[in-house]
C-alpha positions in Angstrom: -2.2 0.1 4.2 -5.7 -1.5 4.6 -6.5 -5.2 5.8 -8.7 -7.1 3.2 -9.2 -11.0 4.4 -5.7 -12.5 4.8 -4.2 -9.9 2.6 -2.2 -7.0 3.3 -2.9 -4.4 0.6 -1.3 -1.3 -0.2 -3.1 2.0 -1.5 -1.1 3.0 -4.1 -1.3 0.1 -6.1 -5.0 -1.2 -4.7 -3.0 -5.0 -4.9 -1.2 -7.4 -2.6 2.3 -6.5 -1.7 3.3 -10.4 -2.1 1.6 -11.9 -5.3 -1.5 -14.1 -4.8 -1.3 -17.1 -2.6 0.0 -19.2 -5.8 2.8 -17.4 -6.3 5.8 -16.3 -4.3 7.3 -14.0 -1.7 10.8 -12.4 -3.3 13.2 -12.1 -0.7 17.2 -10.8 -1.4 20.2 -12.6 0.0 23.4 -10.1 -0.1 25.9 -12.1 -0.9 28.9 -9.7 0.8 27.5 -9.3 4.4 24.7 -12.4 4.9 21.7 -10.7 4.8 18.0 -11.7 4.2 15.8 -9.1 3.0 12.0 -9.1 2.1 10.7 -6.5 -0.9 8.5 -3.6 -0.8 7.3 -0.9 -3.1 9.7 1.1 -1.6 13.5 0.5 -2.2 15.0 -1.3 0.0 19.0 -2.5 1.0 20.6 -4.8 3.1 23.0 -3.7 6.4 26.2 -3.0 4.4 23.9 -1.3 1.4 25.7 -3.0 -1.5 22.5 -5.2 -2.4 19.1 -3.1 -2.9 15.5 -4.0 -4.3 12.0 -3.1 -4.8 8.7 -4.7 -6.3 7.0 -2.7 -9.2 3.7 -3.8 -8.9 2.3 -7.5 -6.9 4.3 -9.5 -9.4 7.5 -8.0 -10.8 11.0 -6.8 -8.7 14.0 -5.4 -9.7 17.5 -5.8 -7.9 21.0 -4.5 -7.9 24.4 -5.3 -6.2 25.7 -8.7 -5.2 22.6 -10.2 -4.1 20.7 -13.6 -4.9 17.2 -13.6 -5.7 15.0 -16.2 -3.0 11.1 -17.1 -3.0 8.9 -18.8 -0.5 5.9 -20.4 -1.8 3.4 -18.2 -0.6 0.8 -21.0 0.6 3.1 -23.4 2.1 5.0 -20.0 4.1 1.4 -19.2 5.4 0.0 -22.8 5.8 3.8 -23.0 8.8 2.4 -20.1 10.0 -0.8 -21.5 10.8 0.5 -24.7 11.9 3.4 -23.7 14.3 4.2 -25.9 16.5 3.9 -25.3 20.5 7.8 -26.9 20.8 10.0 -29.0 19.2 11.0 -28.0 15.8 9.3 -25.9 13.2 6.9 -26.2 10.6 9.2 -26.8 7.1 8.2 -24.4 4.4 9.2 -24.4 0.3 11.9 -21.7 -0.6 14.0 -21.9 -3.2 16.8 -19.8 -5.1 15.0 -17.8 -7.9 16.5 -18.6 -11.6 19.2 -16.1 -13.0 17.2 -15.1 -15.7 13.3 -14.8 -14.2 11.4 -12.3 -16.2 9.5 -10.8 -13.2 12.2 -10.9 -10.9 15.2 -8.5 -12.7 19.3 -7.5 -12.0 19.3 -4.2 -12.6 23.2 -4.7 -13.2 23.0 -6.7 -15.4 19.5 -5.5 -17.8 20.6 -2.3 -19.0 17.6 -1.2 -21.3 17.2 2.1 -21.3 13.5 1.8 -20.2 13.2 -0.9 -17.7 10.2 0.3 -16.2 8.2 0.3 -19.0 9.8 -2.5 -21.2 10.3 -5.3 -18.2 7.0 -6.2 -17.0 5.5 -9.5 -17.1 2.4 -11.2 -15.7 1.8 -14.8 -14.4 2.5 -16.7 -17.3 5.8 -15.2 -18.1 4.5 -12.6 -20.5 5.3 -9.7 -21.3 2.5 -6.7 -20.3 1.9 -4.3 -22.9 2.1 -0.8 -21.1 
């Protein structure tokens, strides 16, 4: 991975790994053992395994298992980063619980098309890419 400005970006995809600074950070919360998971490109699961998830390009994730999908808003996550405070308590950032039926952010348990990768992928205004 390569440093470009404030962004992180990966090779493969020559993009952000967390959409642009307007959109959001997808995070996974497993709803069996507690845990709080970031996505990546690669797949990744939470400490008892049951929930799983991986991003497909900068914008659109898929998930499986008993997990909740959760966003921070990218500019007010980085704008507490910048602005932590030297004691006393934290900088407050916007997350939020990610609606059950986001196009760009998928349950793999529950969207069984036979062609996910190529039939479920969406850019910023909630439409669907032609692939």
């Amino acid at each position: 991975m390569k440093e470009q400005g404030n962004q992180t970006k990966d090779k493969r995809f020559d993009s952000p790994i967390v959409s642009t600074k307007e959109g959001t950070m997808k995070l996974l919360y497993c709803k069996d053992c507690g845990d709080v998971f970031s996505m990546r490109y690669e797949e990744r699961a939470c400490i008892c395994g049951k929930s799983k998830g991986k991003y497909l390009d900068n914008l659109n994730a898929e998930f499986s298992g008993p997990a909740l999908p959760l966003g921070f808003h990218n500019s007010s996550f980085s704008h507490a980063l910048k602005n932590q405070p030297e004691k006393n308590w934290g900088k407050d950032f916007t997350a939020f619980v990610i609606e059950k039926n986001c196009p760009t952010f998928v349950n793999k348990d529950e969207d069984k098309s036979a062609d996910f990768h190529q039939t479920r992928l969406y850019n910023r205004k909630g439409e669907k890419k032609n692939k």
